[in-house]
ZAMARGU-4260 file (C-alpha; in steps of 0.2 Angstrom, whole numbers, plus 5000, padded with zeros to 4 digits):
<rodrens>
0) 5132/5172/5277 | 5141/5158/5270 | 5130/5146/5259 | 5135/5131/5271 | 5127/5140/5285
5) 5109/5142/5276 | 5111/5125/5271 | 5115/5118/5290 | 5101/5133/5295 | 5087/5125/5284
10) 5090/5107/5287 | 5091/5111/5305 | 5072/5115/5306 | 5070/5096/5298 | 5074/5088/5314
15) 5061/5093/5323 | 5047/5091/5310 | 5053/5076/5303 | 5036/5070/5300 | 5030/5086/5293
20) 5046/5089/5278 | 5045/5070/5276 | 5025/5071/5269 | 5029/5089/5261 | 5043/5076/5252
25) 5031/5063/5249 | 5018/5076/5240 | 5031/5080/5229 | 5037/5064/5226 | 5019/5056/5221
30) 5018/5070/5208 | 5037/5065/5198 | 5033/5048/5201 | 5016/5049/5192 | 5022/5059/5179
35) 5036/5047/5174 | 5026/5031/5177 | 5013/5037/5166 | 5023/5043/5151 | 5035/5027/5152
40) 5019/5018/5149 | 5014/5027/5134 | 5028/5027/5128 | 5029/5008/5131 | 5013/5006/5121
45) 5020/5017/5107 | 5034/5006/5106 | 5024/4988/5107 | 5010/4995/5096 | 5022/5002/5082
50) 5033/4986/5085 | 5018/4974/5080 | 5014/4985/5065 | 5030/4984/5058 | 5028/4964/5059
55) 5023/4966/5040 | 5038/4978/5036 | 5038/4996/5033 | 5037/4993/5015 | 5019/4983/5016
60) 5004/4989/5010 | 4986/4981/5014 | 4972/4979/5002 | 4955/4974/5009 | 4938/4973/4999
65) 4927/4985/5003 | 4906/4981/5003 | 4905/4967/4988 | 4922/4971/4979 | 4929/4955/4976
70) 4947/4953/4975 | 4951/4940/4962 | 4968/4932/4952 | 4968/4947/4940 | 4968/4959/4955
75) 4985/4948/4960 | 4992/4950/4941 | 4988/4968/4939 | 4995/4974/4955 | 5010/4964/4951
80) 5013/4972/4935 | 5014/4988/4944 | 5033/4997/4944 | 5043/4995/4960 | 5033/4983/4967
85) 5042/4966/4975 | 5030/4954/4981 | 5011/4952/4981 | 5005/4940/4994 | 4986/4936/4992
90) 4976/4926/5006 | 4959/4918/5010 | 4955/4915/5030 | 4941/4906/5035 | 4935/4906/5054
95) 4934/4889/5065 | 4933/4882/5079 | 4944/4868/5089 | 4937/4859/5106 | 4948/4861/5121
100) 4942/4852/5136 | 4924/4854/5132 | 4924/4871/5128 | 4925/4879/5111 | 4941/4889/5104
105) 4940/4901/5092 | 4954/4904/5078 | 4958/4909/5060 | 4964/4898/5047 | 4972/4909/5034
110) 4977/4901/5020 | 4993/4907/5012 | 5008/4901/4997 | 5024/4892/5009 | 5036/4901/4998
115) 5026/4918/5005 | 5025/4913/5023 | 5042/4920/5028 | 5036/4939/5020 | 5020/4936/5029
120) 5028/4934/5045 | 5044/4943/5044 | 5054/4929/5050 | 5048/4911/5049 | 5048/4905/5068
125) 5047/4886/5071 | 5046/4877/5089 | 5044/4862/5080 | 5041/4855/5062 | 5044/4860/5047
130) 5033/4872/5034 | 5019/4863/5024 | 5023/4861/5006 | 5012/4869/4993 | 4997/4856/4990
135) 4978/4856/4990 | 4980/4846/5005 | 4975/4853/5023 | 4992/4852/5029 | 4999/4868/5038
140) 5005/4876/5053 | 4999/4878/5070 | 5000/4896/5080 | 5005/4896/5098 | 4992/4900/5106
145) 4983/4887/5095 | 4994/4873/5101 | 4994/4880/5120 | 4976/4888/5122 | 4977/4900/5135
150) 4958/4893/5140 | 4967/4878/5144 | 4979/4884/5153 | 4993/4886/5141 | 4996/4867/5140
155) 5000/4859/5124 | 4983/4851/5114 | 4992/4851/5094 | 5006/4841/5090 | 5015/4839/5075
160) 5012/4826/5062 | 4994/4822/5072 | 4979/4827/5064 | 4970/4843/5073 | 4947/4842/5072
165) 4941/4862/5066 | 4923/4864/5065 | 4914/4878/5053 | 4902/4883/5057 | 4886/4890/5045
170) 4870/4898/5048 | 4860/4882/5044 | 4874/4868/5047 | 4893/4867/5052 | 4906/4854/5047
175) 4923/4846/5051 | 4939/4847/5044 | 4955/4839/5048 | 4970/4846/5047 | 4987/4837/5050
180) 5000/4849/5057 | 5019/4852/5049 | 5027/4861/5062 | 5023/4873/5077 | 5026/4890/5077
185) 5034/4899/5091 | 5025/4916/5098 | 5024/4930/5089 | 5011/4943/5099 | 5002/4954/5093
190) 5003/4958/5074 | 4995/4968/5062 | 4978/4963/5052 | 4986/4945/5056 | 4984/4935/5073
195) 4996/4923/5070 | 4997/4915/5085 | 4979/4913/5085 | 4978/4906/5067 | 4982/4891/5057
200) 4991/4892/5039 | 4987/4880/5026 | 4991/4881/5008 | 4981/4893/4998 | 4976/4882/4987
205) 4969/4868/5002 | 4957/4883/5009 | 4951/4891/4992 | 4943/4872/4991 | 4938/4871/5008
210) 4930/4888/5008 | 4924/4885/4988 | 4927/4902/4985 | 4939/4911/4971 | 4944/4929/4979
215) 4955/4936/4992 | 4951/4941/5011 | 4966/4952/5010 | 4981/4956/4997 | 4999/4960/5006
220) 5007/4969/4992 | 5028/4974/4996 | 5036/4989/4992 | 5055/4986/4983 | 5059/5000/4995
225) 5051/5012/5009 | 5053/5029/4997 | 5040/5021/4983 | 5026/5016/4997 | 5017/5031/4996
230) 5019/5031/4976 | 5010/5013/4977 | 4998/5019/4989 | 4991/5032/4977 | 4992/5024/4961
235) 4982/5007/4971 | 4971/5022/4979 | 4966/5028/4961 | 4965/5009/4953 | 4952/5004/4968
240) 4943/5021/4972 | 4931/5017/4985 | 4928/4998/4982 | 4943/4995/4992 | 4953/5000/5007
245) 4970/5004/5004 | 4982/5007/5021 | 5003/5007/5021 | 5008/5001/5038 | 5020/5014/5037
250) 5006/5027/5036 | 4996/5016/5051 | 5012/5016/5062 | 5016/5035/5062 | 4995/5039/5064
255) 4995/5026/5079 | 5011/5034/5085 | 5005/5050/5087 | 4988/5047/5094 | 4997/5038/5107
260) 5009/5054/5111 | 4997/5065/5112 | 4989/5055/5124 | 5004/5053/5134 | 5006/5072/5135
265) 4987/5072/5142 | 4992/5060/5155 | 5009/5068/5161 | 4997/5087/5161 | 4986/5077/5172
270) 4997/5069/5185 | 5008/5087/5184 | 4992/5095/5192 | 4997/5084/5207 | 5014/5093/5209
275) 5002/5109/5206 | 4993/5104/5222 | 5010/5098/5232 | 5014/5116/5229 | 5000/5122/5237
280) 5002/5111/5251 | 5021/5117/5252 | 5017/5135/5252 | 5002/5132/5268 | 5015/5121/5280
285) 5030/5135/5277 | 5017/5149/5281 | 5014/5141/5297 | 5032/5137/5299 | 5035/5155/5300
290) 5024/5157/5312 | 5029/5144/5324 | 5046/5153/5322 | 5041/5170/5325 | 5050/5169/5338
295) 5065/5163/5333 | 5069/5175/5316 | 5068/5191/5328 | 5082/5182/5338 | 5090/5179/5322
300) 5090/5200/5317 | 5095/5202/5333 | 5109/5195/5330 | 5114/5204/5314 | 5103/5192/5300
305) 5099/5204/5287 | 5081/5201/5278 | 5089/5195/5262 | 5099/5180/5273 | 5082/5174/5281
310) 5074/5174/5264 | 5086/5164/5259 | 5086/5152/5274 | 5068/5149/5270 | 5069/5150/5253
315) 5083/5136/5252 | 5071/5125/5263 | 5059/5123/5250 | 5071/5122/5236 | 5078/5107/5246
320) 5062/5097/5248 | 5059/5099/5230 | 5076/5091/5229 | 5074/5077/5240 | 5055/5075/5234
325) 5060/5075/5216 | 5074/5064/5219 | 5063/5051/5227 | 5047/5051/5214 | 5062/5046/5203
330) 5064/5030/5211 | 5046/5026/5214 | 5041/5032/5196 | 5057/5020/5190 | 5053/5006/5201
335) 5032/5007/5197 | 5034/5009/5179 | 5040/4992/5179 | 5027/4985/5191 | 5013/4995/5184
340) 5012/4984/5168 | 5009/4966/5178 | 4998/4975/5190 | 4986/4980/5175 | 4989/4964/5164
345) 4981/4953/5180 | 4966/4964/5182 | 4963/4970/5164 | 4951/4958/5154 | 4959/4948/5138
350) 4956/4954/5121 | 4951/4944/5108 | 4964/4945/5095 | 4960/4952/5078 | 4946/4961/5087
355) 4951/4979/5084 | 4953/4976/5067 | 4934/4970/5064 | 4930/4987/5072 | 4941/4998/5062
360) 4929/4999/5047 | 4928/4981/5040 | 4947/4977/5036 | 4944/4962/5024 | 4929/4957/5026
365) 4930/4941/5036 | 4943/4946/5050 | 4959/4939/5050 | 4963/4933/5067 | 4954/4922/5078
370) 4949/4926/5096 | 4965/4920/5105 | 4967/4929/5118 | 4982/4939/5117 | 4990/4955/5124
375) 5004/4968/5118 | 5020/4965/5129 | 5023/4982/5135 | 5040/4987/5141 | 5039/5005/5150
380) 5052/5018/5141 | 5058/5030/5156 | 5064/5045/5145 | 5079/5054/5151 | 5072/5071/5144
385) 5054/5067/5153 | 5063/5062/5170 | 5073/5078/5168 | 5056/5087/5164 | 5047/5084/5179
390) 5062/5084/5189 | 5065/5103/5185 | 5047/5105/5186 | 5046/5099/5204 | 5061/5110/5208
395) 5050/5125/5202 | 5035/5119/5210 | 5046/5121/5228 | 5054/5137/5225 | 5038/5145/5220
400) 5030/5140/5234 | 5043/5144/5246 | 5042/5162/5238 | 5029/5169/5248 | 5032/5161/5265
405) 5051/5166/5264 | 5046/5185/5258 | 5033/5185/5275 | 5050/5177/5284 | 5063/5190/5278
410) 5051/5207/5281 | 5047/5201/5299 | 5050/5216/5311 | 5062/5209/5326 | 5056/5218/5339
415) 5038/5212/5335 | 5045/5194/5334 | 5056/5194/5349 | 5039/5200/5359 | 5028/5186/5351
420) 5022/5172/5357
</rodrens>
């Protein structure tokens, strides 16, 4: 028998269970689909999380006080005089509060050197403005989300060269300070130990006197190149011991990376369990396919079929739903990775920016990053390997199935099936 003919002999069944193939096809597809719409997300995340790490660079390493440890000027000079270090950024934040339409907004003012801002940030982003210059004065720059609160509906509430009220607030009394603003910085999303757009930078020197205080929240400390970062790392890890924490965001990034991975590949074992279960369905609806077509195969040895061509006939059945199902969760999966992200943004609640960082141990004492409400920007990642993966997979599902019903097909005695009814 010619391979055309099994082809034209397996679709040929499809026309009169159209209904029946076509949710055979769906089962299939549902499983592809969720497999690649749930590792395109991960991956996403993966690639949004390590993204906003890297803010700092590759070559950052971040020293926080731990439990009284107070990071001080001579902290600043010894680390500097360390070998292959570049820069050492040092930096006091302070939490306030700014009043937007009667409701409180809660940021970070960090204060920071202007010749330092641009390492800080990776790349100095201005909407409007200009950088403050370094003075005592509170004169800084506004973050996005500080000049258009998302509480107040993104619209604009700072502007340049006006003077911007922040409130702190103490256990026993609270008090006002006015800041005017330089220039506007564009968005950044989220970042690494620093919420910038939920923060305002002043001049170092302006909030050591507004906070009255001496020491450091937080030290940035820059590698002069990516192969002395772990170097740096241990000789900072055996100058602090345990009165400080100590973390590369190069180290950060690959831990975080992985977790995420790992998690992907839980996700993509769970939603291939649903192909699992598509097989099962696949392997039922044949078995009573060959039934209702008892009939039919003894007229087909009658006329000459040989057990190993009906086999085959059925066999190729199978093999082309998981074709045609495969082919199809493809395009969902494609098409739903990209809606899946807006779908959960719109019902997931807002976290408060800096937040995970309080939580991871006590990063710096006083957190850096106020509770702006931001959100990674994930872009889904469809890998052509994983696409591939559960395409092949699907295909396997199918045949596998088919197996049994197509054996039960092939052995059918004719005379017994011509007589059946």
């Amino acid at each position: 028998m010619r391979a055309s003919d099994v082809f034209f002999l397996s679709l040929r069944h499809w026309r009169e269970k159209r209904l029946r193939v076509f949710l055979l096809m769906l089962a299939i597809a549902i499983g592809v689909a969720s497999v690649i719409a749930l590792t395109s997300q991960t991956a996403g995340v993966q690639q949004s999380v390590v993204r906003s790490l890297q803010t700092l660079g590759p070559t950052s390493i971040v020293i926080t006080p731990f439990g009284r440890t107070q990071l001080t000027d001579a902290d600043v000079a010894m680390i500097s005089s360390l070998p292959n270090v570049e820069a050492v950024i040092p930096m006091v934040s302070t939490r306030a509060y700014m009043t937007v339409s009667g409701q409180d907004v809660e940021l970070t003012v960090i204060g920071v050197r202007p010749e330092q801002l641009p390492l800080l940030l990776g790349e100095l982003k201005l909407i409007e403005g200009q950088p403050y210059p370094p003075t005592t004065a509170p004169i800084g720059l506004a973050g996005y989300d500080v000049t258009f609160p998302p509480s107040a509906g993104g619209n604009r509430q700072v502007f340049v060269n006006q003077p911007l009220i922040l409130e702190q607030r103490f256990q026993t009394f609270s008090r006002r300070i006015t800041v005017i603003v330089s220039g506007v910085l564009d968005r950044y999303g989220a970042s690494a130990f620093v919420s910038i757009d939920g923060s305002v930078f002043l001049p170092l020197d302006a909030v050591k006197t507004l906070t009255n205080r001496r020491d450091y929240n937080l030290i940035l400390v820059r590698a002069s190149s990516v192969d002395y970062v772990q170097d740096l790392v241990d000789q900072l890890t055996v100058m602090y011991g345990n009165n400080a924490r100590i973390v590369s965001v190069q180290a950060l990034s690959e831990t975080v990376s992985g977790i995420i991975a790992s998690f992907g590949l839980l996700l993509a074992s769970v939603a291939a369990i649903s192909l699992a279960v598509a097989g099962l369905g696949i392997t039922n609806i044949m078995v009573i396919s060959v039934v209702e077509r008892t009939k039919e195969i003894g007229v087909m040895k009658a006329f000459g079929y040989r057990d190993r061509e009906v086999l085959m006939i059925f066999l190729t059945e199978a093999f082309l739903i998981g074709v045609f199902g495969g082919l199809l969760g493809i395009a969902i999966g494609s098409v739903g990775s990209y809606l899946l992200p807006s779908v959960l943004t719109s019902f997931a609640p807002r976290v408060p920016a800096g937040g995970p960082v309080r939580g991871a141990g006590g990063f710096g004492g006083p957190p850096f990053g106020g509770a702006s409400q931001t959100s990674l920007q994930i872009t889904p990642v469809i890998s052509p390997e994983m696409t591939l993966m559960a395409f092949g997979f699907a295909l396997m599902i199918s045949v596998l199935a088919g197996i049994y019903p197509a054996w039960r097909a092939g052995r059918l005695d004719p005379v017994k099936a011509l007589r059946y009814e």
